[in-house]
C-alpha positions, 0 to 999 in steps of 0.5 A, spaced: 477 389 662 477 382 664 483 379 667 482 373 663 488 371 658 485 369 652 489 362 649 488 361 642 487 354 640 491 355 634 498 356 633 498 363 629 503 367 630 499 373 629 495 375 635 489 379 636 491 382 643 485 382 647 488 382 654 494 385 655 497 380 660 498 376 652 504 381 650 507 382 657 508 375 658 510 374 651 516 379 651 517 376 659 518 369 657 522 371 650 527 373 655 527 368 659 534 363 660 535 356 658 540 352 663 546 356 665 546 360 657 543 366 657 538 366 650 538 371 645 531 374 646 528 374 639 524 381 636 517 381 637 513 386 632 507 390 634 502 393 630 498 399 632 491 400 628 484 403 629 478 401 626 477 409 623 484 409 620 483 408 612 491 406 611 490 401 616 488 396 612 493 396 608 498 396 613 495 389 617 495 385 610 502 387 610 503 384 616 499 379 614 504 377 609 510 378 613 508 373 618 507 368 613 514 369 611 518 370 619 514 364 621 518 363 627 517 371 630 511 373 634 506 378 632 501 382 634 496 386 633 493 392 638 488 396 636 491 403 640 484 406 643 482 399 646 490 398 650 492 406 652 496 403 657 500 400 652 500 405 646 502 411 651 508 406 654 511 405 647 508 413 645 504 411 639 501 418 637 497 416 631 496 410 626 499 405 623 505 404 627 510 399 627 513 397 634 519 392 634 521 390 642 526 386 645 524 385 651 522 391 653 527 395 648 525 398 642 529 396 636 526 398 631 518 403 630 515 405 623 510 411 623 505 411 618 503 407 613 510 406 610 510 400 607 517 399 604 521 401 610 516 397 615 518 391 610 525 393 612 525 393 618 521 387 619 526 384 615 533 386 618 530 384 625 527 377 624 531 374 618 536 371 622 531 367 627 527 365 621 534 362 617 532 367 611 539 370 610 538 378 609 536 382 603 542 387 603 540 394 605 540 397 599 536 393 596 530 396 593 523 395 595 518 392 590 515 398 586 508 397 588 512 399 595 514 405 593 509 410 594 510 418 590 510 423 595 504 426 594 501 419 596 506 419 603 504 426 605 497 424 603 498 418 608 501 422 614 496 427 613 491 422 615 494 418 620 490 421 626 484 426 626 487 431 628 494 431 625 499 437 627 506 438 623 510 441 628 518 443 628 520 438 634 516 433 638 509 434 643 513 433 648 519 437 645 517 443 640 523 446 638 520 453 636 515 458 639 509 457 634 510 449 634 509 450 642 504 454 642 499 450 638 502 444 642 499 448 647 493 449 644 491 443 643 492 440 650 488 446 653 482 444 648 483 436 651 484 434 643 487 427 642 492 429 635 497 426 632 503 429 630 509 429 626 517 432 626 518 435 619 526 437 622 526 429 620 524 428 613 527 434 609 523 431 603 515 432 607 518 439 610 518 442 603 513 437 600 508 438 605 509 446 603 507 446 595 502 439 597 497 443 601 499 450 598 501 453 605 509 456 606 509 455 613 509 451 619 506 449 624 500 446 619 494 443 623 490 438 619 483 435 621 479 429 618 485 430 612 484 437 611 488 444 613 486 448 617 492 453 618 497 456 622 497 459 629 494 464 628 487 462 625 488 455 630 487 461 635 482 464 632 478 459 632 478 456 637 476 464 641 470 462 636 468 455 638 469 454 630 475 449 632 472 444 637 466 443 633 471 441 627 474 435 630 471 428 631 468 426 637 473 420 638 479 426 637 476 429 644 479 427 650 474 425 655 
């Protein structure tokens, strides 16, 4: 990777990262002091995609639109497989995510491709510095913003091409299966993203009648089930496993 930073001649507020110096220095000088007044470091969103991420799509127009509106906040867009150093300090397991840093404080993170709740908390962070006087959080979000469940749990189911819904985190699985299917992955060297259904009552039992399958962990792979621990560890006693997942899930 070249250490050049690369300077754009136009005066976007959205940039395509292309050397990481760019968000570094960016996050460094908003924090910086003006005489002997220390200066309110302002909100700088950053959006985490892959070009292999369908739902991506969607989520950089949205972007898009909010920077249009927030015109004074600075954001950018890092495709996560090309800056691994910054997705694994801000801890992105899948995309589309949504960091909002100040300094080097995150104020705010949206995963997957949730697009009312990313208008929200672009929107509670950036409306001050923008002059544009905050909508009351109970506001509702415009319908088209409003997916169904089936939807959302489509989109979550996607959000990686390995996808595992566990009770806690990777890091953190707070039950023995999730731990050992965690753990199975990790010995297969298998790139996955994953998500904590103790979070979200609505996707623990949605997930349940969405895919037909009444227990957890559940690992999905290109968007389909595969199963639970124990048909994840007959495959894998197979070889059946790793040749389901896409290279690009692979570590090397």
């Amino acid at each position: 990777m070249s250490s050049e930073v690369v300077v754009s001649k136009s005066k976007s507020n959205v940039i395509q990262l292309q050397d990481e110096s760019e968000l570094r220095e960016t996050l460094e000088v908003k924090g910086q002091t003006a005489g002997n007044a220390a200066k309110v470091s302002p909100v700088v969103v950053i959006y985490f995609w892959a070009d292999w991420a369908e739902q991506c799509k969607q989520v950089e127009s949205v972007i898009d639109d909010l920077a249009k509106k927030y015109t004074k906040t600075q954001f950018f867009k890092v495709e996560a497989e090309n800056f691994e150093d910054i997705s694994e300090a801000y801890e992105i397991s899948a995309v589309p995510t949504v960091i909002l840093a100040q300094k080097a404080k995150i104020v705010g993170r949206v995963d997957g491709a949730n697009i009312s709740e990313i208008v929200k908390k672009v929107a509670e962070a950036c409306a001050a510095a923008n002059g544009i006087k905050s909508e009351p959080s109970s506001a509702v979000e415009p319908a088209e913003f409003q997916p169904d469940l089936n939807t959302r749990l489509k989109g979550l189911i996607e959000r990686a091409p390995v996808m595992v819904f566990i009770k806690g985190t990777a890091a953190q699985p707070r039950c023995g299966f999730s731990k050992k299917i965690v753990g199975m992955l990790n010995e297969q060297n298998i790139k996955y993203g994953y998500f904590d259904i103790l979070t979200d009552e609505q996707v623990r039992q949605g997930l349940k009648e969405y895919s037909d399958w009444p227990t957890y962990p559940q690992l999905y792979i290109s968007g389909e089930l595969v199963g639970g621990v124990d048909i994840v560890a007959e495959m894998i006693e197979s070889g059946d496993l790793i040749g389901m997942v896409p290279a690009e899930a692979v570590a090397k």
